[in-house]
PAKEMAR-699212 format. One line per field, with one value per residue: residue number from 1; residue in one letter; z negated, y, x of N, C-alpha, C, CB in turn. Coordinates in steps of 0.05 Angstrom, whole numbers. Each point is the difference from the previous one (the first is absolute). Glycine has a CB too. Layout:
num c(NUM,...)
residuo c(a,...)
nZ c(Z,...)
nY c(Y,...)
nX c(X,...)
caZ c(Z,...)
caY c(Y,...)
caX c(X,...)
cZ c(Z,...)
cY c(Y,...)
cX c(X,...)
cbZ c(Z,...)
cbY c(Y,...)
cbX c(X,...)
This chain:
num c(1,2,3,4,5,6,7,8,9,10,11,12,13,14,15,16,17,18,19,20,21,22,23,24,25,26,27,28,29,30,31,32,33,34,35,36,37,38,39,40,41,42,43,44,45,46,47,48,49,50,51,52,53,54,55,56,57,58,59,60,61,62,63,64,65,66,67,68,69,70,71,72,73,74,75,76,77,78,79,80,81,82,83,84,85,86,87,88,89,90,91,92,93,94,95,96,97,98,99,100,101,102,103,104,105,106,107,108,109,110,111,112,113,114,115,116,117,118,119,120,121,122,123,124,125,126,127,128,129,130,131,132,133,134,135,136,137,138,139,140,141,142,143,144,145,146,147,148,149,150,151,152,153,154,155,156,157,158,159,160,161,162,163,164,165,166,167,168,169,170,171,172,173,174,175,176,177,178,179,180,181,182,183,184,185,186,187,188,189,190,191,192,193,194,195,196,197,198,199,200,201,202,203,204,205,206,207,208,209,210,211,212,213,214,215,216,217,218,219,220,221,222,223,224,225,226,227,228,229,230,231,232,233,234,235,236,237,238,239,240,241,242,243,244,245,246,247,248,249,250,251,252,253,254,255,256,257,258,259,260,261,262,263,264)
residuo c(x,x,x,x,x,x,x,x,x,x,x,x,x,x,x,x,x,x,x,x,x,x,x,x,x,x,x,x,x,x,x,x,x,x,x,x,x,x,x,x,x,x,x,x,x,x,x,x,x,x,x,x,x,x,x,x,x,x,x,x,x,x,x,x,x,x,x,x,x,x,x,x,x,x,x,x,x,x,x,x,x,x,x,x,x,x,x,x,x,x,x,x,x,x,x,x,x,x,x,x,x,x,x,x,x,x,x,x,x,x,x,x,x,x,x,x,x,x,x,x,x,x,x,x,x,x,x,x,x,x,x,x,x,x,x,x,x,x,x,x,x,x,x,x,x,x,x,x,x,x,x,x,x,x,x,x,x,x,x,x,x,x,x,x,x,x,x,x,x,x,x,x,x,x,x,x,x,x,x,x,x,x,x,x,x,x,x,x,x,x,x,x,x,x,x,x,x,x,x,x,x,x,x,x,x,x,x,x,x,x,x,x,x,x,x,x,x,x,x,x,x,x,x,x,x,x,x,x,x,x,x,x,x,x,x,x,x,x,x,x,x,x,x,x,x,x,x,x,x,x,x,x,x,x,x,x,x,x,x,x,x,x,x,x)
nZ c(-2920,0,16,45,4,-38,66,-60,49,21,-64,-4,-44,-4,-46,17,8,-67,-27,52,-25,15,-46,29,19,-38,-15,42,-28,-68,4,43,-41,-30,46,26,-40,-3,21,47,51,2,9,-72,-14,41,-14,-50,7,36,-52,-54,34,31,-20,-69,11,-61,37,-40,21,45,-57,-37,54,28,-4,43,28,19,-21,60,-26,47,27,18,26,-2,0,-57,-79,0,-59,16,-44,8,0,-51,19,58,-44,66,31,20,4,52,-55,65,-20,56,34,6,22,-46,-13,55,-1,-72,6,16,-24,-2,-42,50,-27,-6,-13,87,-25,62,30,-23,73,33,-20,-70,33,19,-55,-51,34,-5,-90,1,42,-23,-63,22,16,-68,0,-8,6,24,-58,39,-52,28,-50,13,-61,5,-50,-38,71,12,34,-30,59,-11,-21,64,45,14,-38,0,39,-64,46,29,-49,64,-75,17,34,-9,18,-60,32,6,58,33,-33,12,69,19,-38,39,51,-37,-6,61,-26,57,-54,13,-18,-25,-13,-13,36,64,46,-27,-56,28,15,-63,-11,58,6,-86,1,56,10,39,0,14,62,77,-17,18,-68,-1,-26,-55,49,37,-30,-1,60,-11,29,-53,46,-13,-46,30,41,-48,-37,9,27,-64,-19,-35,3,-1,-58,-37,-27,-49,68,25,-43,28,41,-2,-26,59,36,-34,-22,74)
nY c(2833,32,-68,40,-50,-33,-27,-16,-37,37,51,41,-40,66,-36,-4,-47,-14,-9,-33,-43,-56,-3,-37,54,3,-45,-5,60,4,-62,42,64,-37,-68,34,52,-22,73,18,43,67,-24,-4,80,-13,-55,33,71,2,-35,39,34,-27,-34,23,-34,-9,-13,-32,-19,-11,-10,-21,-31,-30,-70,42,-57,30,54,0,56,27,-36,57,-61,27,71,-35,16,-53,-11,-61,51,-74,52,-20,4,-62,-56,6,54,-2,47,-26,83,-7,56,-14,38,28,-28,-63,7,10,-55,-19,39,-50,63,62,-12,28,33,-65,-28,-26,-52,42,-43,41,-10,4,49,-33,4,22,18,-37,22,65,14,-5,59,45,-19,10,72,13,-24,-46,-26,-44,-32,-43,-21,-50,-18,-70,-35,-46,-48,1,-22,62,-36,55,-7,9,47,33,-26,54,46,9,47,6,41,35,32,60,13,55,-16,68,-15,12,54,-21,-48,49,36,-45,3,47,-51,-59,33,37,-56,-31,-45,-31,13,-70,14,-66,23,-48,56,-39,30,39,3,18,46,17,17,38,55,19,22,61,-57,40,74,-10,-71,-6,-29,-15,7,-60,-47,-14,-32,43,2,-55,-13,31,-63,37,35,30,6,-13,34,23,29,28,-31,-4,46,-56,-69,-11,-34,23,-43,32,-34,61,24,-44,34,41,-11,-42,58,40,-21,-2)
nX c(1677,-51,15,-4,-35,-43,2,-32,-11,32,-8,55,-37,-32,-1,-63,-25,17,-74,-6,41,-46,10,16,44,22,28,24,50,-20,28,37,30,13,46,24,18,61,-32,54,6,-20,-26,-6,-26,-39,-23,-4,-30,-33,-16,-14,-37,-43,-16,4,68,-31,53,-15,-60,65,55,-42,-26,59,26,32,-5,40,16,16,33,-30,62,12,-7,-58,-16,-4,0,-37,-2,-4,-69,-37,-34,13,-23,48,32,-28,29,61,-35,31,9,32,21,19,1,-83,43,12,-71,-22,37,-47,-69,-27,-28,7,-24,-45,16,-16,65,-9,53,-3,28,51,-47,56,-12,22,53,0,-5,53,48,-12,7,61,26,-37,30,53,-1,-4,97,-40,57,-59,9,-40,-45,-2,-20,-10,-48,30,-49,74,-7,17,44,26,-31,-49,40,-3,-58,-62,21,-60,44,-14,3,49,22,-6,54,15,58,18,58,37,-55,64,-28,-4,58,30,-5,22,64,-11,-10,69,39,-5,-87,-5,-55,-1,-57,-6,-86,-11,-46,-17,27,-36,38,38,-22,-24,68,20,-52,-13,55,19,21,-29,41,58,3,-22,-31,-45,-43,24,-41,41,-15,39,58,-16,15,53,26,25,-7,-42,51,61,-39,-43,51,10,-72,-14,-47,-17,30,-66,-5,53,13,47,-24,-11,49,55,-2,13,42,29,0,13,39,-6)
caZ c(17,-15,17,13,20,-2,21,-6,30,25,-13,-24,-33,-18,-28,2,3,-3,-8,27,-2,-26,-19,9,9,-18,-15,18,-2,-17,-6,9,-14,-33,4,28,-2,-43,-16,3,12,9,18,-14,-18,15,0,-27,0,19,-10,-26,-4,22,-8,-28,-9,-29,2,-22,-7,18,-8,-17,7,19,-4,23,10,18,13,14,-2,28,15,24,26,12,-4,-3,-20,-8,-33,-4,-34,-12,-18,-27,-7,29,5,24,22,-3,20,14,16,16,14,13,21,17,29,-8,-11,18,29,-2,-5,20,-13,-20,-21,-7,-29,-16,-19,25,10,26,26,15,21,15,5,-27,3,12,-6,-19,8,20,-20,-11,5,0,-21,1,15,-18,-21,-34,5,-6,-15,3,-23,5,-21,14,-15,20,-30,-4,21,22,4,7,23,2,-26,2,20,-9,-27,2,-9,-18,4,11,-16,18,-18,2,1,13,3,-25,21,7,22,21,1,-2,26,24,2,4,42,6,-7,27,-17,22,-18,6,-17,3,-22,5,-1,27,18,-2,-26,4,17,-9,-29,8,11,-18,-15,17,22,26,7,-4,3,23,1,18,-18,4,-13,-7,6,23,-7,-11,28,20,-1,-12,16,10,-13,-4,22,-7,-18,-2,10,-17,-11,-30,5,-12,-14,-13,-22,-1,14,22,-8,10,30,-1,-10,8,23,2,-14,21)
caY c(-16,-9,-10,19,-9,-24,-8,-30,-8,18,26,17,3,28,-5,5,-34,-17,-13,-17,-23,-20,-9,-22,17,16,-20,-24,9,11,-35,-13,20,15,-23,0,26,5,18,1,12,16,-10,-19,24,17,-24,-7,15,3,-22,10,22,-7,-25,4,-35,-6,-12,-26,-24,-33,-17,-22,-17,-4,-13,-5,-26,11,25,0,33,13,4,15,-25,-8,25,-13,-16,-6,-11,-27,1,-9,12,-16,-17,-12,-13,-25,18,26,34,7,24,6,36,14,15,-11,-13,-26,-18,-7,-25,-24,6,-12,14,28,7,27,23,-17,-23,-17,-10,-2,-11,24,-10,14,38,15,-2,31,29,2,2,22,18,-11,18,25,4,-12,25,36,-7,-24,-25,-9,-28,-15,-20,-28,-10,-23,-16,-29,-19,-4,-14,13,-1,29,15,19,18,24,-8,6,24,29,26,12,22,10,27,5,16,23,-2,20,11,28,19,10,-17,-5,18,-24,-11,30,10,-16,-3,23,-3,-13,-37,-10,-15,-17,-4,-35,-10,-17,-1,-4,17,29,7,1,35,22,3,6,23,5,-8,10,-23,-10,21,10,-11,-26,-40,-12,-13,-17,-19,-21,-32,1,3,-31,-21,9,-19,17,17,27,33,21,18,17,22,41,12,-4,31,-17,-24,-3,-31,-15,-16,6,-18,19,23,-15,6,33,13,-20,14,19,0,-6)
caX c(-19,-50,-24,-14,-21,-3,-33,-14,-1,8,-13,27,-7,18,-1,-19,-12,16,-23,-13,15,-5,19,20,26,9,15,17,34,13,20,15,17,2,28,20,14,18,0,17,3,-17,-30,-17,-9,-24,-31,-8,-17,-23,-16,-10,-10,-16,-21,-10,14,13,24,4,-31,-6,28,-3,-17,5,31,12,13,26,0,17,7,3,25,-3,-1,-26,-19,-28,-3,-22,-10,-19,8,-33,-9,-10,-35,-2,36,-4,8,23,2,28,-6,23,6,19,1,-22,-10,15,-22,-24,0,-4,-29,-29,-24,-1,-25,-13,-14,-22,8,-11,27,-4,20,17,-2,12,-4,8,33,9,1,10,23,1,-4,25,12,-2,6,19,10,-10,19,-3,11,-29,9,-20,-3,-24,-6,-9,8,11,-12,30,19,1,33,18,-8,-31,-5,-5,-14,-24,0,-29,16,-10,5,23,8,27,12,10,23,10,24,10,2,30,9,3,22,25,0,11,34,12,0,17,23,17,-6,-22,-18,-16,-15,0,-24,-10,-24,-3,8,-15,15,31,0,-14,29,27,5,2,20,10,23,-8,1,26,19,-5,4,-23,-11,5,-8,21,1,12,34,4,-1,25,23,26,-4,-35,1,16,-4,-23,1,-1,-22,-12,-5,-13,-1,-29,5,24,0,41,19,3,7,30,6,9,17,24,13,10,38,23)
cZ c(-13,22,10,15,-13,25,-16,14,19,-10,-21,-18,-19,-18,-10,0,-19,-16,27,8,-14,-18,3,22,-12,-19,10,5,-16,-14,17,-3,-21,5,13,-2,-20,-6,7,20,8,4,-22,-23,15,13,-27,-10,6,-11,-32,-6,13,-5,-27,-3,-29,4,-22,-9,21,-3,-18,13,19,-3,23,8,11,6,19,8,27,3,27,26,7,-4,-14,-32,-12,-29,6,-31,8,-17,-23,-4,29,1,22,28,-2,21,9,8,19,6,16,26,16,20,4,-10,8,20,-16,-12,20,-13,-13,-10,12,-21,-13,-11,22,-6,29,16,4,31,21,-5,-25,-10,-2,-19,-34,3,8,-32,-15,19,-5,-29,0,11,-16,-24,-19,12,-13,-9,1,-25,10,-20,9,-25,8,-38,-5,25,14,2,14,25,11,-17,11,28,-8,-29,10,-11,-17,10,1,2,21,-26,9,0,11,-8,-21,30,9,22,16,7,5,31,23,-17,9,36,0,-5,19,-13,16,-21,14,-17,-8,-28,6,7,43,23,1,-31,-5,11,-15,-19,19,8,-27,-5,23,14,26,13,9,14,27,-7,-2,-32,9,-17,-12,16,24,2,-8,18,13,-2,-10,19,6,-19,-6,20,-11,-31,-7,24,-20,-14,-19,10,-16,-11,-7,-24,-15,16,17,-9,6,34,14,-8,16,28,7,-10,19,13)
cY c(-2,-19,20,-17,-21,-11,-29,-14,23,25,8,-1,28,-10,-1,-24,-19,-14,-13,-27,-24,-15,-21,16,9,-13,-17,28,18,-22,0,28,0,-32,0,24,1,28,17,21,30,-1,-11,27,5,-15,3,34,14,-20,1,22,-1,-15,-11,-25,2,-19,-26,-15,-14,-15,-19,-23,-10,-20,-1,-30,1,25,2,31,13,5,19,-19,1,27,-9,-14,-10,-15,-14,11,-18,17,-17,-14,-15,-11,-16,15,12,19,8,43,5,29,-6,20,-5,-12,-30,-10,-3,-22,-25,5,-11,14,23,0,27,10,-19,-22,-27,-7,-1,-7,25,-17,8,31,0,2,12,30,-1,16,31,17,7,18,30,8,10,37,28,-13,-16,-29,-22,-27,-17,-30,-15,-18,-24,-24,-25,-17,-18,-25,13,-8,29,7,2,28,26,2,8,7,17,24,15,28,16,26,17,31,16,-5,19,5,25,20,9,-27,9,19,-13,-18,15,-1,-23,7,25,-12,-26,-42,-8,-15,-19,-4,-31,6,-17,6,-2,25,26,13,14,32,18,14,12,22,21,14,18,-11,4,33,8,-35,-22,-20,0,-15,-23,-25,-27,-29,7,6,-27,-25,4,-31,28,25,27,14,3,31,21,19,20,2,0,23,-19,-33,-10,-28,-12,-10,1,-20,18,23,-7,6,25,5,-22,18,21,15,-12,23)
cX c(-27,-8,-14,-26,-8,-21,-3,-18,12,-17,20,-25,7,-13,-32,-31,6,-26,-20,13,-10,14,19,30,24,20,15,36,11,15,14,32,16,14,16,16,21,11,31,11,-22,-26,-21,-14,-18,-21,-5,-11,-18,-23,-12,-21,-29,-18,-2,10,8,12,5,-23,18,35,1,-17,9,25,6,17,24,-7,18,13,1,36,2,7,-36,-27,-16,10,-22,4,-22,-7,-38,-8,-6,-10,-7,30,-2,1,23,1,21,-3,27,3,25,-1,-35,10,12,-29,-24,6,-5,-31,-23,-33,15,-22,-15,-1,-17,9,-19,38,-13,17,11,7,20,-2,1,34,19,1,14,31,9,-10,32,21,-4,0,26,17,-8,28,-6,8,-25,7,-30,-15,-13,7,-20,1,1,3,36,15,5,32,11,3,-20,-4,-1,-14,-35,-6,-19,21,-19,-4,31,2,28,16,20,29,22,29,11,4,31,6,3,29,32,5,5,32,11,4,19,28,12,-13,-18,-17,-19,-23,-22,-23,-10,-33,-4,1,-11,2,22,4,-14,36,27,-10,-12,29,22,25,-6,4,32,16,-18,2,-23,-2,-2,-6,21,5,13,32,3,4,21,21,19,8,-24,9,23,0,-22,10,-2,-14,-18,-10,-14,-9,-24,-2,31,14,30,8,4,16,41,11,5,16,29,11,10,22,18,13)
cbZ c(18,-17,-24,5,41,-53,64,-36,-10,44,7,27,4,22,-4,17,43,3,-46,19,3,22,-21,-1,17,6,-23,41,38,-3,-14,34,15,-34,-8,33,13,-1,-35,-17,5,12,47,7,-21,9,35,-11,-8,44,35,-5,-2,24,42,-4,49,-29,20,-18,-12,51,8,-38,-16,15,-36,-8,8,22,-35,9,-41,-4,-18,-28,-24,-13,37,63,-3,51,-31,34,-34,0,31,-11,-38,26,-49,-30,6,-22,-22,31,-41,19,-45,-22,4,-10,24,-15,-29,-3,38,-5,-20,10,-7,21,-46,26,22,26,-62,45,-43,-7,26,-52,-14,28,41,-15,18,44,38,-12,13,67,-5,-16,23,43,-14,9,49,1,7,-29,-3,35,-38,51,-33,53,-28,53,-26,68,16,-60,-2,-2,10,-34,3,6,-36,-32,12,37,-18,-20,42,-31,-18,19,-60,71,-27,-20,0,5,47,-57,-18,-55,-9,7,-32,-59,-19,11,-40,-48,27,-13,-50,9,-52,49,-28,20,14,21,-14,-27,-64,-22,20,39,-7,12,47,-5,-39,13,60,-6,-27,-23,-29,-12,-28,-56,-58,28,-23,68,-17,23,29,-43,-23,12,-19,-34,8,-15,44,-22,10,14,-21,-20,38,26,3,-22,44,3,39,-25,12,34,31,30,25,-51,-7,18,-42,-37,-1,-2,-53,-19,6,10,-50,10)
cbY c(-26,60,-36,32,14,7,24,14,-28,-39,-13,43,-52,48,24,37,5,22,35,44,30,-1,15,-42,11,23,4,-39,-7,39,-32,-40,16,44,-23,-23,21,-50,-30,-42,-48,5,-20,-59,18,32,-43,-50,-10,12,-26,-14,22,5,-15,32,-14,14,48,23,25,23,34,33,16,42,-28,52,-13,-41,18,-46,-6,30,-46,44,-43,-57,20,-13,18,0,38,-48,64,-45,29,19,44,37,-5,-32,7,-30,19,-70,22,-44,37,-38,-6,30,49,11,8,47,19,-21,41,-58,-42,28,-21,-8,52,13,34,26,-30,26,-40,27,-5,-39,19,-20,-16,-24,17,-41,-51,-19,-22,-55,-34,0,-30,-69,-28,19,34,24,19,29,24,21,22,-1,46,18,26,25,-16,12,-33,39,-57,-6,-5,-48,-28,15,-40,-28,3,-28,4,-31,-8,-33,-29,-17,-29,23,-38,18,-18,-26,14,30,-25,-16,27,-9,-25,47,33,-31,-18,39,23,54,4,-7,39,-17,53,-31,32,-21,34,-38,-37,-18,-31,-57,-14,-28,-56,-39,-19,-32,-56,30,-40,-50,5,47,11,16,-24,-8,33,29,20,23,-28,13,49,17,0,65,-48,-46,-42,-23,6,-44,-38,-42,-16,21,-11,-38,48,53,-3,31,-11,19,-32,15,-46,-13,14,-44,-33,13,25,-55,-21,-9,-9,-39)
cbX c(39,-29,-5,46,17,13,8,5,-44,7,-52,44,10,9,49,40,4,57,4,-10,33,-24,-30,-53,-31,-42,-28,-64,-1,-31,-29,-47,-28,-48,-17,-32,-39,27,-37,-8,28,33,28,36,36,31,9,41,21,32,31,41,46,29,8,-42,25,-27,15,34,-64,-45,20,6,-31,-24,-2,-2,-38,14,-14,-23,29,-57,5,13,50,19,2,-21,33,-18,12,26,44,3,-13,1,-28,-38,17,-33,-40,30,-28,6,-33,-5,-14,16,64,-27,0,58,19,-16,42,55,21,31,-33,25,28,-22,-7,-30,5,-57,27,-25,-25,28,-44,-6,-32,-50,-11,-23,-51,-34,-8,-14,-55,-18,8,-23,-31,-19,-5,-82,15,-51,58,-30,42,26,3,-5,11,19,-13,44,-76,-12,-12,-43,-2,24,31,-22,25,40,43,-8,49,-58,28,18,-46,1,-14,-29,-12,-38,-22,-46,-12,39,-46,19,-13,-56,-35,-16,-28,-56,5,-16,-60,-34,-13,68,3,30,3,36,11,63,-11,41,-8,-27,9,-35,-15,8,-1,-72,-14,27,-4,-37,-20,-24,2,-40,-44,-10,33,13,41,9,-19,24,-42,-13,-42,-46,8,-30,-45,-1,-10,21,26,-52,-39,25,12,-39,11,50,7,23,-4,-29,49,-22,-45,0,-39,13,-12,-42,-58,-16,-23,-29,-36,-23,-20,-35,-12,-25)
């Protein structure tokens, strides 16, 4: 997995531009990288090294210069992980940084930054078209992660924290299919196996990969949005099921459910 893409307001970013990036920008999500990222998963490798290489993060200065308050790790329930930290030299302010999935961490964004480090209203139509980037990302296979960031003084209460956040910006990353997959997916459809395919990435994410991947080629059924199986009554899905081909946004509660009905 790399980073390939980055938009920042509603403009991609090649590497090319990235000095044009203002500093305050820069620093703002190279802190919310170098506290929130741990390094761990795929995805978290291929931020953090976009972020070392790209935007010239020194991970350990802003770690040392930094006391964390709360953290709240990423889950595949909620997509999302944020961090409460004070800076050092500003023990009276706390920098709430937030990531995860784009299209979860834009619904709690009310502003974005520009290249120049302007903060601007995300109005309706900047909305739209954010939204409408975020899929054509999504439909070129990256999977798109999102960052904001917002400061709040110590009486703040834990429900505003993640409310009228500024978007930093929205990393879309490489996620290609092993080339022997799709081979393995034609023996299975020969050998008589019905493949479901249940992720947590979104609907134009889901379909780009599944037909990648040659599920959608080799095996019928209906793409289908988790929250919506999840609403079913017992009965629906036991019915919708093996119609089923890939299941979109989904959480292991949804992955339960599934696997329940299809041991009936």
């Amino acid at each position: 997995m790399k980073v390939t893409d980055f938009l920042l307001g509603n403009d991609f970013m090649v590497q090319d531009m990235y000095s044009s990036i203002a500093l305050e920008v820069k620093r703002l999500l190279q802190e919310g990288i170098a506290l929130n990222i741990l390094s761990i998963s795929p995805i978290e490798k291929a931020i953090n090294s976009w972020a070392l290489g790209d935007l010239e993060m020194d991970r350990e200065y802003i770690k040392t210069n930094f006391n964390i308050h709360q953290i709240e790790a990423f889950t595949t329930e909620k997509n999302e992980n944020w961090i409460l930290a004070k800076r050092k030299a500003d023990n009276k302010t706390i920098q709430v940084h937030l990531n995860g999935a784009a299209q979860l961490i834009l619904q709690v964004c009310s502003w974005y930054y520009d290249a120049s480090g302007s903060v601007n209203k995300i109005d309706h139509d900047l909305k739209l078209k954010l939204e409408q980037n975020i899929q054509r990302m999504a439909a070129n296979k990256l999977k798109c992660i999102a960052f904001a960031h917002k400061e709040v003084q110590d009486d703040a209460k834990a429900n505003v924290l993640k409310d009228d956040m500024i978007l930093l910006g929205i990393v879309g990353i490489e996620d290609r299919c092993r080339p022997e997959l799709k081979n393995v997916v034609k023996d299975l459809h020969n050998a008589g196996v019905k493949l479901i395919m249940i992720t947590g990435d979104n609907i134009c994410g889901a379909k780009a990969i599944a037909e990648e991947c040659g599920i959608l080629e080799h095996h019928s059924g209906e793409v289908v949005k988790a929250a919506e199986f999840r609403n079913f009554t017992l009965e629906e899905r036991k019915e919708k099921v093996n119609k089923i081909c890939v299941m979109e946004n989904s959480s292991p509660e949804d992955k339960r459910l599934m696997v329940e009905c299809l041991n009936v």
